[in-house]
N, C-alpha and C positions, 0 to 999 in steps of 0.2 A: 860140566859147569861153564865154559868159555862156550862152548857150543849155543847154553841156553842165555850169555848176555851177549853176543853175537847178534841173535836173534830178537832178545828186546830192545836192540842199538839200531839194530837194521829197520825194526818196525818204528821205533819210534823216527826215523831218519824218512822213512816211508808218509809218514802220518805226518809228517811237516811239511814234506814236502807237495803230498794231496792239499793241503789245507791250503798251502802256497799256490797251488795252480789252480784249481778251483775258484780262490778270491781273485786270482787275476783275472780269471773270465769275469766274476763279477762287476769288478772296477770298468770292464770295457762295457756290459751291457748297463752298470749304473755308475759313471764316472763322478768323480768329486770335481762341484763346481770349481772354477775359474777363480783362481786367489785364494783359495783353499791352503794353508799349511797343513799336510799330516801330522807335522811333529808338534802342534797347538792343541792342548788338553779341548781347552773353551770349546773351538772350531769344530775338533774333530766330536764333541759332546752332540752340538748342534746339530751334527750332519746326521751324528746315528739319529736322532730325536724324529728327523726331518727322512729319514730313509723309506722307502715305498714299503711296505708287508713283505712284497717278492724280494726284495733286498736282504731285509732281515733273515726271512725264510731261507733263499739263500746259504747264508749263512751257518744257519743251525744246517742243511743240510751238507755245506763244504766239512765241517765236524765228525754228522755221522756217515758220511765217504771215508774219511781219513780214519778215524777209527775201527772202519772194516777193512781200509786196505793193509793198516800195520798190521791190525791182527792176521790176516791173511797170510802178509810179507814173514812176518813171525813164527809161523807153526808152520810154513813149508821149509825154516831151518831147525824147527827143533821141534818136530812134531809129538814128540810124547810127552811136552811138559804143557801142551797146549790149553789146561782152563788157567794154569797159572799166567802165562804168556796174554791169556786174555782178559782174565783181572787186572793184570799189572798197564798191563795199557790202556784198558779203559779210564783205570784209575789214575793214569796219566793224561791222559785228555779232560777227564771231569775237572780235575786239577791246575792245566792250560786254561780252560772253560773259565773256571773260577776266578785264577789271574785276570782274564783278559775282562770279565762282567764288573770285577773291581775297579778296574781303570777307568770306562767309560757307562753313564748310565744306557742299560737297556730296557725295555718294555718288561713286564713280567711274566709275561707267556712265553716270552724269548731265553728267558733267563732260567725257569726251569726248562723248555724244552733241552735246552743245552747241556743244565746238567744232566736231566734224567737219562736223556738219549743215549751218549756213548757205552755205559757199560753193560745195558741190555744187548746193544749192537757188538762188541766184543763179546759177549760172554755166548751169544750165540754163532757169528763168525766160529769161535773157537771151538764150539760142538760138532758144526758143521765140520769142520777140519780134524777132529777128532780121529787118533788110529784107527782103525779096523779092529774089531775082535775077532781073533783065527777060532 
């Protein structure tokens, strides 16, 4: 049992930190204008509003990386509990997703892809990963 929260600590640790690195690429190929505050609801509303396609796109795709690299990071520590490993993360990322769509408005193509995305993307990661039958 420590083995299998281990391993959803580890993915989830995994999947933030993808999310993390991936938006920083983004910020350099689409930086936030000049006089921008991050921490301004209004501003930061504006900017998503005003963001290119490839931006947003982006985006949904830094999600569905992170969500196949935890579930990856997660079934190569505890491979035999691996669709739950990949439910539970998924369902942790639809859940991040869901937070972060609340806070700021997005378009509505953006807003399902995001959520629909991850837990197809975990739930197959996890198949993929799946033990061997002897």
């Amino acid at each position: 049992m420590l083995r299998l929260i281990l391993a959803f600590l580890a993915g989830a640790v995994a999947m933030s930190l993808t999310v993390a690195g991936i938006q920083a690429i983004g910020h350099q190929l689409w930086p936030l204008p000049a006089g921008i505050d991050p921490n301004s609801h209004a501003q930061m509303a504006t900017i998503v509003e005003s963001m290119p396609v490839a931006a947003k796109a982006w985006v949904v795709l830094a999600y569905a990386i992170a969500t196949a690299v935890a579930v990856l990071v997660a079934t190569l520590i505890a491979r035999p509990r691996w669709k739950g490993l990949g439910i539970a993360l998924g369902l942790l990322m639809v859940g991040l997703c869901a937070i972060n769509l609340s806070l700021l408005p997005h378009p509505l193509w953006m807003a399902i892809a995001t959520l629909a995305i991850p837990l197809p993307i975990a739930l197959g990661v996890a198949r993929w990963r799946r033990p061997a039958v002897a």
